[in-house]
C-alpha positions in Angstrom: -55.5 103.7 -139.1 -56.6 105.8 -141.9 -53.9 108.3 -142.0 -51.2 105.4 -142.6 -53.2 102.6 -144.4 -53.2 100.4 -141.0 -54.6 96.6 -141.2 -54.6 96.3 -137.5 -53.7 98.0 -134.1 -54.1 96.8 -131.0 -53.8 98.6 -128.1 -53.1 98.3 -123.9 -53.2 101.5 -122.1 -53.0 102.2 -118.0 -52.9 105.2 -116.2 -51.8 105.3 -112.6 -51.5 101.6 -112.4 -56.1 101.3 -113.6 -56.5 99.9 -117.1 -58.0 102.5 -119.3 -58.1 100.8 -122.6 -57.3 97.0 -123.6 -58.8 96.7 -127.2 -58.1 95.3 -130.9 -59.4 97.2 -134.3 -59.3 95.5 -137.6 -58.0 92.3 -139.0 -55.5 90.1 -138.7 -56.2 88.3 -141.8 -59.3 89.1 -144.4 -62.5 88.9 -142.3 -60.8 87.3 -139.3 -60.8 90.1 -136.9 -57.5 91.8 -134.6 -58.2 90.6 -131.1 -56.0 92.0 -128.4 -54.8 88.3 -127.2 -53.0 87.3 -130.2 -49.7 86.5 -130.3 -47.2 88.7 -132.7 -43.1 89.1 -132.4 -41.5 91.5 -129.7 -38.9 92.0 -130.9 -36.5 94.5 -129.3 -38.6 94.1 -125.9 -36.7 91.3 -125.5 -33.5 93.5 -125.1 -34.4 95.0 -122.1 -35.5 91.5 -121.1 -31.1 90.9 -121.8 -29.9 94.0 -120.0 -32.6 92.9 -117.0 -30.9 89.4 -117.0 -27.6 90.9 -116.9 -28.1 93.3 -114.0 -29.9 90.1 -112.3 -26.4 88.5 -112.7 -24.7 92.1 -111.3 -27.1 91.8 -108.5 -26.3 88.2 -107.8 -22.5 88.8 -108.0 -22.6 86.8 -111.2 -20.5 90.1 -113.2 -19.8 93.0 -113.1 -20.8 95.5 -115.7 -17.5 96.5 -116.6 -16.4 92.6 -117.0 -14.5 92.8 -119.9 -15.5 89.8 -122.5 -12.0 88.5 -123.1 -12.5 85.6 -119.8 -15.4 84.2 -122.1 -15.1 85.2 -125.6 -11.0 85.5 -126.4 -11.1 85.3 -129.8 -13.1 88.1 -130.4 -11.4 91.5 -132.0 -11.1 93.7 -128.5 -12.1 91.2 -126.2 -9.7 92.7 -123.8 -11.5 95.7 -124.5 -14.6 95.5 -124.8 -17.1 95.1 -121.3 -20.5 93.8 -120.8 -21.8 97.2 -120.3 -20.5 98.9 -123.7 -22.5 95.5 -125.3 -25.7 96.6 -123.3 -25.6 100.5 -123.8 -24.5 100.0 -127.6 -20.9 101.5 -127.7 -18.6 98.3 -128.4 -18.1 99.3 -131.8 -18.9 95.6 -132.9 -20.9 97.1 -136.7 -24.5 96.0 -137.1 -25.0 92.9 -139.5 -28.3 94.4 -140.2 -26.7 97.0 -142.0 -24.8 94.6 -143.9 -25.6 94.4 -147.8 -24.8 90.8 -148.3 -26.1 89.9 -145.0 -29.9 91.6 -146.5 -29.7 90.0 -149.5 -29.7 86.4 -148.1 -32.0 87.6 -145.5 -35.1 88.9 -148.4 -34.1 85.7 -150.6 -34.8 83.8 -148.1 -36.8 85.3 -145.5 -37.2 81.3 -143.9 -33.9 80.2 -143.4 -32.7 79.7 -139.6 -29.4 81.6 -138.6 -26.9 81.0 -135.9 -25.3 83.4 -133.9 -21.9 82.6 -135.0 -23.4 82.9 -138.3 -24.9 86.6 -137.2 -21.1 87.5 -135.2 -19.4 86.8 -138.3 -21.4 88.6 -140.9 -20.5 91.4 -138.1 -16.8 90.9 -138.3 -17.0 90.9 -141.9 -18.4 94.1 -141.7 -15.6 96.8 -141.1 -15.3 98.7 -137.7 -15.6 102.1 -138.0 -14.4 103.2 -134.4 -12.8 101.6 -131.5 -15.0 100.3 -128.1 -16.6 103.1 -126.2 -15.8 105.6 -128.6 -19.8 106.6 -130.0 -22.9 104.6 -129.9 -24.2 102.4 -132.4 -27.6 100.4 -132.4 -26.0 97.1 -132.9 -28.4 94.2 -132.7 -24.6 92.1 -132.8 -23.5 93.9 -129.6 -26.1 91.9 -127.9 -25.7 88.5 -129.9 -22.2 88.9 -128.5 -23.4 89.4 -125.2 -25.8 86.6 -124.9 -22.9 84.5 -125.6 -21.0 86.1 -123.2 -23.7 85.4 -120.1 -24.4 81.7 -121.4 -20.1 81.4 -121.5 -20.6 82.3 -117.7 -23.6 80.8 -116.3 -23.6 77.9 -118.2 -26.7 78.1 -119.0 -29.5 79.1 -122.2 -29.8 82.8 -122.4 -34.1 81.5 -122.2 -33.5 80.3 -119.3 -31.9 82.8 -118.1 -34.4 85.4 -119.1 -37.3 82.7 -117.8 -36.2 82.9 -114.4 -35.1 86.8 -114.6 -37.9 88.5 -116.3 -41.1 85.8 -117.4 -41.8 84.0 -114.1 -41.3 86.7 -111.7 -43.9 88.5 -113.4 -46.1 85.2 -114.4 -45.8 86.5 -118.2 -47.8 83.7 -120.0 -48.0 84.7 -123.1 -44.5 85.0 -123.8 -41.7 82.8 -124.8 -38.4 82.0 -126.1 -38.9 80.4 -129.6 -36.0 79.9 -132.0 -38.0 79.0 -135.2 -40.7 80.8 -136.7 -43.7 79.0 -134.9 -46.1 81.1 -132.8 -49.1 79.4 -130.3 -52.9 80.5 -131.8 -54.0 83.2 -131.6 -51.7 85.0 -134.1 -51.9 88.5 -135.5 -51.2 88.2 -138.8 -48.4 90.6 -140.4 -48.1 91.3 -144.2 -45.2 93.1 -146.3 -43.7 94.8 -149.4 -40.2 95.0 -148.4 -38.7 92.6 -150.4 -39.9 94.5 -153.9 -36.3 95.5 -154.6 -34.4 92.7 -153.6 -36.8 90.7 -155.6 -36.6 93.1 -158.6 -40.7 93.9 -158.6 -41.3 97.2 -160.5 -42.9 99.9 -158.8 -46.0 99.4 -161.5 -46.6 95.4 -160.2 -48.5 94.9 -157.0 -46.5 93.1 -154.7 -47.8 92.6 -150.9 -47.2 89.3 -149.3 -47.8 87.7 -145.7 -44.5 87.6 -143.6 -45.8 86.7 -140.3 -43.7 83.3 -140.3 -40.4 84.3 -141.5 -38.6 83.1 -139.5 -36.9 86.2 -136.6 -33.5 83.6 -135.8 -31.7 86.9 -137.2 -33.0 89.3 -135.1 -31.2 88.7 -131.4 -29.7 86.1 -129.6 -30.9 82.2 -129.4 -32.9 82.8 -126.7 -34.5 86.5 -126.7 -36.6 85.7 -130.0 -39.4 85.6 -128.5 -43.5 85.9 -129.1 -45.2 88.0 -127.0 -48.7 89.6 -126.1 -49.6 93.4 -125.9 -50.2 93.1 -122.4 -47.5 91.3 -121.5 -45.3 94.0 -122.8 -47.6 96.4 -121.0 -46.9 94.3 -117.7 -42.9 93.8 -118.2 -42.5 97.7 -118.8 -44.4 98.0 -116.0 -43.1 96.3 -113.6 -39.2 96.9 -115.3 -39.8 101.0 -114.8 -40.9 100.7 -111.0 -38.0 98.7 -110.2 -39.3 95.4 -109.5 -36.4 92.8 -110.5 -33.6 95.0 -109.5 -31.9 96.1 -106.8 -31.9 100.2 -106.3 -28.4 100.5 -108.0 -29.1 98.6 -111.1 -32.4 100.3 -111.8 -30.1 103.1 -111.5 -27.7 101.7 -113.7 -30.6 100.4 -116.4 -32.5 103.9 -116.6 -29.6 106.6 -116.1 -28.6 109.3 -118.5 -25.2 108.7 -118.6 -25.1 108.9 -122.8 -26.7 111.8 -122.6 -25.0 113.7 -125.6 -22.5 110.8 -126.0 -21.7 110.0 -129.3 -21.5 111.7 -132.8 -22.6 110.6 -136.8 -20.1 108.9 -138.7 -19.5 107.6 -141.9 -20.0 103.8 -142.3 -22.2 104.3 -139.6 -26.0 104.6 -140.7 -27.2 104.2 -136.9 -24.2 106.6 -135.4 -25.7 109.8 -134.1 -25.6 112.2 -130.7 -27.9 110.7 -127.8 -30.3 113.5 -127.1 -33.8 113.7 -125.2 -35.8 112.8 -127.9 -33.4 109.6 -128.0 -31.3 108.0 -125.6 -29.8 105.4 -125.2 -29.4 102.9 -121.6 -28.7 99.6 -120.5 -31.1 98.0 -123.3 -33.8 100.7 -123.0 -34.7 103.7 -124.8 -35.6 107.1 -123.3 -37.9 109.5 -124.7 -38.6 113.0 -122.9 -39.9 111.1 -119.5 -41.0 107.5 -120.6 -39.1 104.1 -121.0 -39.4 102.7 -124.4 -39.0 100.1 -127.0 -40.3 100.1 -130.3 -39.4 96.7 -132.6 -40.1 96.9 -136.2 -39.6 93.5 -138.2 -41.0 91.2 -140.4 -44.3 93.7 -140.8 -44.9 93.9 -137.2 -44.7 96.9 -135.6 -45.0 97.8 -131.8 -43.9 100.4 -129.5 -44.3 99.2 -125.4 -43.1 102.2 -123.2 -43.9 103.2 -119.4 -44.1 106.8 -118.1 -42.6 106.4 -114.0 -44.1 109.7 -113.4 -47.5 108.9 -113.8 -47.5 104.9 -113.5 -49.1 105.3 -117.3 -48.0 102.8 -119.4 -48.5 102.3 -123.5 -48.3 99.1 -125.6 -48.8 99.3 -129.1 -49.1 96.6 -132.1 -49.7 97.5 -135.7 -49.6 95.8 -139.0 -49.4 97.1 -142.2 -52.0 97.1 -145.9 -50.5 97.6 -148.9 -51.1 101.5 -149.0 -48.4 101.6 -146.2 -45.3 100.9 -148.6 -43.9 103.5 -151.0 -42.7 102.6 -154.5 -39.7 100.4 -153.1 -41.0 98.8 -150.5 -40.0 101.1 -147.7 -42.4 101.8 -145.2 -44.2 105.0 -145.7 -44.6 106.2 -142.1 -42.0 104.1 -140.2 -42.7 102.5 -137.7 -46.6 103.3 -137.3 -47.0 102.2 -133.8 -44.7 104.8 -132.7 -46.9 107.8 -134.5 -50.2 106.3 -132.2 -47.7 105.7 -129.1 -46.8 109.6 -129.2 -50.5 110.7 -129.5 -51.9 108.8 -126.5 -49.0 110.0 -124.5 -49.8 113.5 -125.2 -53.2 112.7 -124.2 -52.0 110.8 -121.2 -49.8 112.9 -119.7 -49.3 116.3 -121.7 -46.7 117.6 -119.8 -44.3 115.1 -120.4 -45.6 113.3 -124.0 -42.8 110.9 -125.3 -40.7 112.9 -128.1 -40.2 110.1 -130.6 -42.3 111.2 -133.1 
């Protein structure tokens, strides 16, 4: 905590199925200490929560992976072209609207406004296309906007609702929910943040630090995977998502295989493009690092890493938060995303002959 100027970690840690650590260091706001029960966003988690849903539907005979989107979404560039799978593993070539300079700038003046997901698709269609569907891999948080739509067009139903019956009920996950606005249930860990100092024009010299935990996450996914979470329910989900549990045999398969492996190249207008490797790759709305399963959110000044090792049944959740001392000059966080630094060094101490690679 030290090391990277940390305000809080909390931390949920099993090996071979026994809970060896379940614990909370620091605050959560001045004098009001971290408690491993409260609340923060999980972000990303809730895209394997998506790709779950989705094989649920597969399983059911709802879809079928290589669906193509153009029976629910026809007015969508490449609808024709572009299936269900390519929107889970990342390769539909719709561009991120995070990446989107105009699309930032609204988003850090006002960090409380509520956004659609038409709103979020067409800040992605203003954005131009750098290559054509299932030609390289792109972390696209758009990709699975598109494809929440996409399963709501078909079942009829919310994408919560969907991931309620799918994902949070089968495995009793209490302390997590769907929650479109910025409102969390007590007890919250806090978050706090410098990365608006440029688009606010702050100077370097000026201190500038400010509480972010209620902006409000509408931008981040889908209506219906913005979600709150616990540490331990992200423990449990990964859990229970690595072993199997919610799948049938072919679509755990399908959600954990290494089919990207090497897929895709860097490519200009394309900050995220890059090779799928060991270190990172890619699935059905899952990361793989060296042996273990893995997400790792970073928004808002919450950061978390979850990720299950199928090996050893060991499983690692992570939540951090940030003092001042962990933003550079600009705003930019000094050390990434810290929980991912403290996720590698249990895992090495977990298992060391398979410790995740994400450094």
């Amino acid at each position: 905590m030290a090391e990277m100027d940390l305000r809080a970690v909390m931390l949920h840690v099993t090996s071979d199925g026994e809970e060896v650590v379940h614990t909370a260091m620091g605050e959560s706001m001045t004098g009001i200490p971290a408690s491993p029960d409260m609340h923060l966003r999980n972000g990303a988690v809730a895209i394997t929560y998506v790709a779950v849903v989705l094989l649920s539907l597969v399983d059911d005979g709802v879809v079928r992976l290589d669906d193509t989107i153009a029976q629910w979404l026809p007015d969508l560039p490449d609808a024709d072209k572009v299936t269900l799978r390519m929107l889970a593993n990342m390769t539909a070539g719709y561009p991120d609207f995070v990446q989107n300079a105009d699309f930032n700038a609204r988003l850090y003046a006002d960090p409380f406004q509520s956004w659609t997901a038409d709103e979020l698709i067409e800040v992605s269609l203003s954005t131009p296309r750098v290559f054509a569907p299932g030609e390289n891999w792109d972390y696209s948080h758009s990709g699975y906007v598109i494809l929440g739509k996409a399963l709501e067009a078909k079942t009829g139903e919310p994408l919560a609702a969907l991931i309620k019956r799918y994902v949070l009920d089968p495995l009793n996950l209490t302390g997590t929910a769907s929650e479109q606005t910025a409102w969390m249930p007590e007890p919250v860990l806090h978050a706090f943040s410098s990365e608006r100092r440029e688009a606010l024009g702050i100077q370097a010299n000026v201190p500038f630090y400010e509480e972010s935990t209620f902006w409000n996450p509408s931008w981040s996914l889908p209506p219906g995977a913005v979600q709150y979470s616990t540490i331990t329910d992200m423990a449990t989900s990964f859990e229970a998502i690595g072993r199997g549990d919610l799948l049938s045999p072919e679509s755990h398969k399908e959600l954990v295989n290494q089919n990207l492996l090497g897929f895709g190249a860097r490519l200009e207008g394309c900050p995220n493009c890059h090779t799928m490797d060991k270190v990172y790759l890619y699935q059905l709305g899952i990361v793989q690092t060296g042996g273990w399963l893995m997400q790792n959110p970073l928004l808002a000044g919450f950061a978390s890493v979850v990720g299950y090792h199928p090996g050893t049944r060991s499983t690692i959740a992570v939540a951090a938060t940030f003092n001042a001392g962990s933003f550079d000059s600009r705003g930019n966080y000094r050390f990434g995303n810290s929980a991912e630094g403290i996720f590698r060094r249990i895992g090495e101490l977990l298992v060391p002959g398979d410790p995740p690679l994400v450094s």
